[in-house]
C-alpha positions in Angstrom: 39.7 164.7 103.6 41.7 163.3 106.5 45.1 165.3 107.3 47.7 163.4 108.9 50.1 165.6 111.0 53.6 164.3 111.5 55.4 167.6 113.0 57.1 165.8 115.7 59.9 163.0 115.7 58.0 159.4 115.8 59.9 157.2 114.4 60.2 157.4 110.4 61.5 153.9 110.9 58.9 152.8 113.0 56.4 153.8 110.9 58.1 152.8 107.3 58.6 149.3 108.6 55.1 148.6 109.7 54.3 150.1 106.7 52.5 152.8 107.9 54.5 155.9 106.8 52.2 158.7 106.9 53.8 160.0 103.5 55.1 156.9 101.9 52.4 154.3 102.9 49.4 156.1 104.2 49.2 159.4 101.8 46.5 159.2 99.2 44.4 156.1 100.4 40.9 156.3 101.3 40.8 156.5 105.1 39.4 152.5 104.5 42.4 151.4 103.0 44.4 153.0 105.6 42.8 152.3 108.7 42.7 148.2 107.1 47.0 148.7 106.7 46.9 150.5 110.0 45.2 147.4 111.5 47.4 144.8 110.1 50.4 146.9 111.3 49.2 147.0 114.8 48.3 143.0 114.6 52.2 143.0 113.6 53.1 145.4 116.4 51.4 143.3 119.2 52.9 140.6 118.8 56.6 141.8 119.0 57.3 142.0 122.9 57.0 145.9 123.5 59.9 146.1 125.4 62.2 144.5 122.1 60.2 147.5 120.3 61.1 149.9 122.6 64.9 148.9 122.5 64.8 148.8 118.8 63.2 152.2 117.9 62.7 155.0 120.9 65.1 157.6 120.1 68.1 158.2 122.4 67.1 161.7 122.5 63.6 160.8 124.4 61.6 162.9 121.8 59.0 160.4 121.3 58.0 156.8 122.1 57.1 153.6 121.0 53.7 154.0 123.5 53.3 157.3 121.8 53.6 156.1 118.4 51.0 153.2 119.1 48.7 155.6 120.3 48.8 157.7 117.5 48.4 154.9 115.3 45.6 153.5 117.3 43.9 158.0 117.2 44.5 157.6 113.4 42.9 154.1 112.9 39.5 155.8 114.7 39.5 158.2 112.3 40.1 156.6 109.3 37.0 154.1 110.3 34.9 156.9 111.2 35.6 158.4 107.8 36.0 155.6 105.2 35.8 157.7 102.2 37.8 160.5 102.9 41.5 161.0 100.8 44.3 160.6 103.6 46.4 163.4 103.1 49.7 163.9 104.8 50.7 167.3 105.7 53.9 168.1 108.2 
């Protein structure tokens, strides 16, 4: 079983229009099907301009980023490929 953390503030947004929301989108898939939507969402991702990205979802509060998201998405991908046949389950 892959668990999916969410405990800090990335982007709910973020993730729910690339629709990669760890407990909407993501929760309950094989780790196949999510790292396939996790790889069409960061095809989607790259080719917005990451500064119109940044502008449109880092928080004014600076608790997270755009960068940090990516990254997480791109540590979550890995995993999801490494596992195929494990249950994505989001826990926060």
């Amino acid at each position: 079983m892959a668990i999916i953390s969410t405990t800090r503030i990335i982007y709910p947004r973020f993730f729910t229009d690339y629709k990669v929301h760890p407990k909407h989108d993501l929760d309950g898939l094989t780790a196949g099907e999510a790292a396939a939507r996790i790889d069409k969402a960061l095809k989607d991702i790259y080719l917005e301009p990451l500064y119109v990205l940044r502008g449109k979802y880092n928080p004014p509060n600076y608790w997270g980023s755009v960068d940090s998201a990516i990254a997480w998405l791109k540590l979550i991908y890995d995993y999801c490929r490494e596992h195929p046949d494990y249950i994505v389950r989001e826990r926060s």
